[in-house]
ROTI-195102 format. One line per 2 residues: number of its first residue (from 0); their letters; for each residue z, x, y of N, C-alpha, C, O. Coordinates in nm, 4 decimals. Each point is the difference from the previous one (the first is absolute). Layout:
<atoms>
NUM = a = Z X Y Z X Y Z X Y Z X Y | ... $
</atoms>
This chain:
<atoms>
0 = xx = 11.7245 10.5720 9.3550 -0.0860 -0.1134 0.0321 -0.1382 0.0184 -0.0608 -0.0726 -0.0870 -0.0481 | 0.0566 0.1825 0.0566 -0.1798 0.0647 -0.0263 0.0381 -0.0425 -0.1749 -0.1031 -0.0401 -0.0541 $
2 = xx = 0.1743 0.0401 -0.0024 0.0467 0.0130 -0.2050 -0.0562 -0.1974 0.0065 -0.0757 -0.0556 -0.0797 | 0.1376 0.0005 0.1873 0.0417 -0.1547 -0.0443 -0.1609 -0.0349 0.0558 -0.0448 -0.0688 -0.0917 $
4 = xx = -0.0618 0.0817 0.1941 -0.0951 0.0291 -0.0034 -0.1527 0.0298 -0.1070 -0.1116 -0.0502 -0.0139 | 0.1703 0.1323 -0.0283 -0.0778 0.0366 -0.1479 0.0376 -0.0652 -0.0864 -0.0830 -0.0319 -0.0853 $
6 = xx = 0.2106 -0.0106 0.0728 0.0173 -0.1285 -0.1392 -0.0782 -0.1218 0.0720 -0.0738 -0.0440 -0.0881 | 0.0570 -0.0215 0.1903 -0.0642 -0.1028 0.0375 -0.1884 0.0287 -0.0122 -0.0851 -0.0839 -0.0296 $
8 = xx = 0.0662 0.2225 0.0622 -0.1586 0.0383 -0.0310 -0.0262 -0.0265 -0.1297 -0.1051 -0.0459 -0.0448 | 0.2017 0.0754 -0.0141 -0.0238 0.0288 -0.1679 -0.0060 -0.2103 -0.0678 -0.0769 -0.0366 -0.0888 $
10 = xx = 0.1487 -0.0321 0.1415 0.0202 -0.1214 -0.0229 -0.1345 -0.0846 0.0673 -0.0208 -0.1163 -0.0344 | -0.0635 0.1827 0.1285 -0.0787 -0.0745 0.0969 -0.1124 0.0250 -0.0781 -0.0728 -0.0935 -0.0333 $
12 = xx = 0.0464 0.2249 -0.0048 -0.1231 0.0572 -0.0741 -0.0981 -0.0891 -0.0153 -0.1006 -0.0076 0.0705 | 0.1334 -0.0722 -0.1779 -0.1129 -0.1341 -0.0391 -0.0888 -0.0386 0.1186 -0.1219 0.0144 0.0080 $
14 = xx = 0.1968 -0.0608 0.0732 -0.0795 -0.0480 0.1221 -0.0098 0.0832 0.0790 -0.0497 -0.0474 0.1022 | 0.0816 0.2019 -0.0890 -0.0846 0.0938 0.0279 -0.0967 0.0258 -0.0289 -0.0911 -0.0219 0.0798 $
16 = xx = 0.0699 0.0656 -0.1743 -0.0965 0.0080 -0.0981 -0.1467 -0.0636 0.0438 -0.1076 0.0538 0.0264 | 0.1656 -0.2401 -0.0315 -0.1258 -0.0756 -0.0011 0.0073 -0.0098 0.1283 -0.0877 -0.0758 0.0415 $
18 = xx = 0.1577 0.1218 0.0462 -0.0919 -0.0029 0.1345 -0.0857 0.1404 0.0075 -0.0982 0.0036 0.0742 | 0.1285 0.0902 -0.1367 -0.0687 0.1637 -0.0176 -0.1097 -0.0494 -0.0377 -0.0966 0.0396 0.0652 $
20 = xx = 0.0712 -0.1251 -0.1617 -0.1318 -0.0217 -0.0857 -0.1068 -0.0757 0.1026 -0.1190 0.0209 0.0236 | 0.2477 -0.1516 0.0441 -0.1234 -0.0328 0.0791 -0.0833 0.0426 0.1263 -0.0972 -0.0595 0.0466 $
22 = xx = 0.1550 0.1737 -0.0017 -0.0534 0.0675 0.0774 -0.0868 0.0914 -0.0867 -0.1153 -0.0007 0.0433 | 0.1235 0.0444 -0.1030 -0.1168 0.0953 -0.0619 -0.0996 -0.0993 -0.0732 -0.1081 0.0527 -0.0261 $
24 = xx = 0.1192 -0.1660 -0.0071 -0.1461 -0.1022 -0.0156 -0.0320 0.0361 0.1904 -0.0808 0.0880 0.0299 | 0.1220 -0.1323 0.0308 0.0005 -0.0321 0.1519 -0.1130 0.0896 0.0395 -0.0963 -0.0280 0.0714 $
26 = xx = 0.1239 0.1350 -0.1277 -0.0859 0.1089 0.0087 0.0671 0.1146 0.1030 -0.0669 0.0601 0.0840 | 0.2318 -0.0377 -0.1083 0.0723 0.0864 0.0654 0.0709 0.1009 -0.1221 0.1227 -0.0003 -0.0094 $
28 = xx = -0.1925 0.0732 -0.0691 0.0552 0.0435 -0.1284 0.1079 0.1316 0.0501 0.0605 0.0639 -0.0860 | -0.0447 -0.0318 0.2383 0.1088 0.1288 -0.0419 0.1374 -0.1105 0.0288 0.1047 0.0631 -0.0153 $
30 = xx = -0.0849 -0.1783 0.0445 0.1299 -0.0394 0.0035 0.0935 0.0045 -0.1067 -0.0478 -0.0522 -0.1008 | 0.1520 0.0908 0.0867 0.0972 0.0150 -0.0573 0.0957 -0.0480 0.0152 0.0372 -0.0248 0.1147 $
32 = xx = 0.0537 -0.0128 -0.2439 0.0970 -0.0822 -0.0201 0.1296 0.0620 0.1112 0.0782 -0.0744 0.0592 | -0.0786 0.1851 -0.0518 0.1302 0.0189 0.0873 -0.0351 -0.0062 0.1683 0.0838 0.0034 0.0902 $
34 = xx = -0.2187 -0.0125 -0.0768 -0.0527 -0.0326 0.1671 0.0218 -0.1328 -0.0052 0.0193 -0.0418 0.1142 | -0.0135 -0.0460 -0.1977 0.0342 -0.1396 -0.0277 0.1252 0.0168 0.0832 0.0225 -0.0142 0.1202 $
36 = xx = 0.0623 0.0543 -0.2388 0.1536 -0.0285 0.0084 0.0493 0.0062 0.1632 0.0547 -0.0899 0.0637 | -0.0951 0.2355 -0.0148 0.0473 0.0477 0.0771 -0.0778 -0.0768 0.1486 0.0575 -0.0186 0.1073 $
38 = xx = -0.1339 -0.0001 -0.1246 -0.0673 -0.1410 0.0552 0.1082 -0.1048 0.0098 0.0826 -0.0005 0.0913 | -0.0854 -0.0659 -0.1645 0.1471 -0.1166 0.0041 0.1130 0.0266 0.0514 0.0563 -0.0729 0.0816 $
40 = xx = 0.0097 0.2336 -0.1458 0.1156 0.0209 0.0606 -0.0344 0.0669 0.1849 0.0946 0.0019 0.0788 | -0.1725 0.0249 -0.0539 -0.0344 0.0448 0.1400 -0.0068 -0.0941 0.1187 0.0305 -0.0046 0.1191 $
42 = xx = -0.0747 -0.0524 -0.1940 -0.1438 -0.1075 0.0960 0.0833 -0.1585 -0.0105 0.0542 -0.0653 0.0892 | -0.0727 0.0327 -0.2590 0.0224 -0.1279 0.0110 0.1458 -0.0846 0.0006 0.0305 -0.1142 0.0345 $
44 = xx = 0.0453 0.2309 -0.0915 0.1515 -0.0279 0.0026 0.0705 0.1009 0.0767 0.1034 0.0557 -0.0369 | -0.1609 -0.0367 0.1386 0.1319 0.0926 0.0956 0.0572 -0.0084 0.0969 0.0412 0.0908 0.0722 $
46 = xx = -0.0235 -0.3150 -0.0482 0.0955 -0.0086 0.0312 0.0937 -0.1333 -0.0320 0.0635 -0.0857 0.0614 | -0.1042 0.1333 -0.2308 0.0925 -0.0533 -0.1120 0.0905 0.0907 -0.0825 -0.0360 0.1163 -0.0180 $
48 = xx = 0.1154 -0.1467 -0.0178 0.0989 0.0695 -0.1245 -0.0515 -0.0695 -0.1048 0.0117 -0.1170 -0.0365 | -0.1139 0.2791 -0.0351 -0.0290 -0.0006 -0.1245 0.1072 -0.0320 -0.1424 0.0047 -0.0443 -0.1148 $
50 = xx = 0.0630 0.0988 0.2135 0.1068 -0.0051 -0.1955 0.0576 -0.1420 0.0586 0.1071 0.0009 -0.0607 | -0.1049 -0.1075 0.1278 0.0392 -0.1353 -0.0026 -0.1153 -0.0875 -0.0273 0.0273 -0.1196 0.0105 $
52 = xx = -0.1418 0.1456 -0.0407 -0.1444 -0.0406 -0.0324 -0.0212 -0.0677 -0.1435 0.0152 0.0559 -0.1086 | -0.0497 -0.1746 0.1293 -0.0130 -0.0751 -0.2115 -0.1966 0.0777 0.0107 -0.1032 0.0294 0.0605 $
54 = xx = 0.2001 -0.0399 -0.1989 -0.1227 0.1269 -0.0925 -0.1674 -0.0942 0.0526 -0.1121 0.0486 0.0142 | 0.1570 -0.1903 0.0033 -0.0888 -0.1108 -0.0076 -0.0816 0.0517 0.1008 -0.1182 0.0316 -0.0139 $
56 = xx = 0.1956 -0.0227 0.1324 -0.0600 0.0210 0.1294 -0.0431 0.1478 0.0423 -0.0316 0.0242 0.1164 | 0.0317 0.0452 -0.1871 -0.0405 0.1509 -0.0022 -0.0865 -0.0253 -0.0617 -0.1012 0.0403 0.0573 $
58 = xx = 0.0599 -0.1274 -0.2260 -0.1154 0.0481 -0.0753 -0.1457 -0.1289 0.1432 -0.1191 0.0126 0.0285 | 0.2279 -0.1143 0.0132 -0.1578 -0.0621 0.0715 -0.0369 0.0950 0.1348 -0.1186 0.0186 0.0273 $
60 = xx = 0.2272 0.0414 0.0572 -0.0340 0.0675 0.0889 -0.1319 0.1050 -0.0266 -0.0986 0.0034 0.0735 | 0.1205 0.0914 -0.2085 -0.0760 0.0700 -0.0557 -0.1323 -0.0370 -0.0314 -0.0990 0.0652 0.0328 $
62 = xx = 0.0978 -0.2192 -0.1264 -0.1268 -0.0405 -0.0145 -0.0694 -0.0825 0.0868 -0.0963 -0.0647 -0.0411 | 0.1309 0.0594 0.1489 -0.0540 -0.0304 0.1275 -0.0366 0.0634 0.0964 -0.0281 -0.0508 0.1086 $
64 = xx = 0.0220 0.2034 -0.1424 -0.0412 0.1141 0.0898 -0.1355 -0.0219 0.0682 -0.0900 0.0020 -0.0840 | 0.0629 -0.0145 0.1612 -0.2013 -0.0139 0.0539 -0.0424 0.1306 -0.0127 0.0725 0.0759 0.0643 $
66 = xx = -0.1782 -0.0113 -0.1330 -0.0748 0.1140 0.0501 0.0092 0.0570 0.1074 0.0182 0.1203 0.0185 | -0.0358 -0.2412 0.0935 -0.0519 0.0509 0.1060 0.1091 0.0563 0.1093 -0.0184 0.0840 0.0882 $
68 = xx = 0.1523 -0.1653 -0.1256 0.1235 0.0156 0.0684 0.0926 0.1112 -0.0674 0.1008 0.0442 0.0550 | -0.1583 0.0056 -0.2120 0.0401 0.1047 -0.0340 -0.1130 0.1220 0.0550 0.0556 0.0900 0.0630 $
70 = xx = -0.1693 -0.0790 -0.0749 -0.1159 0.1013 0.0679 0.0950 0.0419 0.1395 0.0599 0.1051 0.0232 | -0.0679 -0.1927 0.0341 0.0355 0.0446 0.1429 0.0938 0.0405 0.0293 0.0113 0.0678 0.1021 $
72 = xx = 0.1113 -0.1016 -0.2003 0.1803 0.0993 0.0151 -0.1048 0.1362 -0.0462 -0.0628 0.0618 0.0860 | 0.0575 -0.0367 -0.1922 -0.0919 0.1162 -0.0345 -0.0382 0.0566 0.1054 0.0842 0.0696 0.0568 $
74 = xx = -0.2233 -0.0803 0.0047 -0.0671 0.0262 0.0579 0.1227 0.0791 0.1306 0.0115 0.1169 0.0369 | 0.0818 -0.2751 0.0134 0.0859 0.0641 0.1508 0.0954 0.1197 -0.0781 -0.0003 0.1140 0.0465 $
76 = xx = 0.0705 -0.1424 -0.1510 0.0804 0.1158 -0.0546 -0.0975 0.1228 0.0167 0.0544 0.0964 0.0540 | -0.1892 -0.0784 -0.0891 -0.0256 0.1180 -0.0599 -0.0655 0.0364 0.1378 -0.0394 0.1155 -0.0160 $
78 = xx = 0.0058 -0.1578 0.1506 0.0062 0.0230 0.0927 0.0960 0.0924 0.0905 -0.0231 0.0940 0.0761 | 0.1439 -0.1622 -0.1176 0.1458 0.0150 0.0823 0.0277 0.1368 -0.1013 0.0742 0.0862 0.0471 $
80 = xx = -0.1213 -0.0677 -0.1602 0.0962 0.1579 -0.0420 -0.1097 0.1138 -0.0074 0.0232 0.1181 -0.0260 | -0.1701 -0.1847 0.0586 -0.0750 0.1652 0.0023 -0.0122 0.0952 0.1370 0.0201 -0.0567 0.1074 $
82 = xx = -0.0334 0.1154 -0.1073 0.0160 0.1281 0.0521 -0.1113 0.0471 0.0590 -0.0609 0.0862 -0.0635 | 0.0036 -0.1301 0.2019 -0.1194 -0.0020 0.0458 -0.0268 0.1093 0.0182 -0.1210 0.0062 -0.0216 $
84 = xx = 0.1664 0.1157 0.0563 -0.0450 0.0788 0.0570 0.0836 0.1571 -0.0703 0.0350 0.0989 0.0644 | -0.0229 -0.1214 -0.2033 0.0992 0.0522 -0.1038 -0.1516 0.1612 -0.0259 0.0191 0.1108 -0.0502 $
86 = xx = -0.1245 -0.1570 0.0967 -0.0885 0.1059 -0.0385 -0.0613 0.1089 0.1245 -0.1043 0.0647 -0.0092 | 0.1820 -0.0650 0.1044 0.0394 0.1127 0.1147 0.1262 0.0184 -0.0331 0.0855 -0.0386 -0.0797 $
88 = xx = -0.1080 0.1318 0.1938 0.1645 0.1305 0.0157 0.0064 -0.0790 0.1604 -0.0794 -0.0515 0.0788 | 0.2547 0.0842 -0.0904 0.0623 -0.0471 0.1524 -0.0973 0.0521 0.1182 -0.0258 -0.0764 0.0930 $
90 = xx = -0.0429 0.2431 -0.0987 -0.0988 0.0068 0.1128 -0.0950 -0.0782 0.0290 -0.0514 -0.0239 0.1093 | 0.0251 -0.0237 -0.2320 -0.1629 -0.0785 0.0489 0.0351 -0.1526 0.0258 -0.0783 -0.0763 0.0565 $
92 = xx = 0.2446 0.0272 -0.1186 0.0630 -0.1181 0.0970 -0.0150 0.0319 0.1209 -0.0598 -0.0676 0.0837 | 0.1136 0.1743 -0.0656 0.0662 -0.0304 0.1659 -0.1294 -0.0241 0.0921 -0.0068 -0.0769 0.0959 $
94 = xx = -0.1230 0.1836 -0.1611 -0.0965 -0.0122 0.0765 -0.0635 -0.1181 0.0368 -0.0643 -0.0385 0.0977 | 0.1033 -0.0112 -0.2118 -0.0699 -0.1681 -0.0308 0.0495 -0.0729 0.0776 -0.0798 -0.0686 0.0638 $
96 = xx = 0.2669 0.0451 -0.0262 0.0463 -0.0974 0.0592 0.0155 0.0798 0.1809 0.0530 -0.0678 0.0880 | -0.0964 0.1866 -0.0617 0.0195 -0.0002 0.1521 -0.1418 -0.0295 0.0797 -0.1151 0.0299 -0.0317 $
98 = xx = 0.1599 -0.0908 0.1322 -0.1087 -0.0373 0.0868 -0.1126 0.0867 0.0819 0.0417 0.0623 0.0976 | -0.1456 -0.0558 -0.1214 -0.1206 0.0767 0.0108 -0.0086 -0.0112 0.1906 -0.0531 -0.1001 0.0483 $
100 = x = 0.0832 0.1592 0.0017 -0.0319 0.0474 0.1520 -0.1170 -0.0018 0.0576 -0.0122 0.0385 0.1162 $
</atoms>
């Protein structure tokens, strides 16, 4: 599935691309074409069947992305996978989460 995927990234590109560009006029220059993609396949089509999708309606889905509705998958994704407290050791968890007497 992931092979038939990448042939559709590879076919979408164009209007990857120019939505990549218009976010970096936007003044968001680390976005990238595959935070795009994976954007669409995450977010905007997941609870559609991609491989039953006209190319039509994938390239407008794409060039209709909002900044602001892409920022914020961003933003909640990169929320939901960091690792708050990744810079202690389990002792200084535990100390942290038991209740002070």
């Amino acid at each position: 599935m992931a092979q038939q995927f990448e042939k559709l990234y590879v076919h979408m590109l164009p209007a990857i691309d120019s939505k990549k560009n218009e976010f970096h006029l936007y003044g968001y220059p680390t976005v990238t074409s595959e935070a795009i993609w994976t954007y669409c396949v995450q977010k905007k089509w997941r609870k559609k069947d991609i491989l039953l999708m006209r190319m039509h309606e994938m390239a407008h889905d794409i060039l209709h992305v909002s900044s602001a509705e892409f920022m914020t998958y961003t933003q909640i994704e990169e929320q939901r996978s960091s690792n708050w407290f990744s810079d202690i050791n389990s002792e200084e968890l535990r100390m942290l989460l038991t209740s002070v007497k």
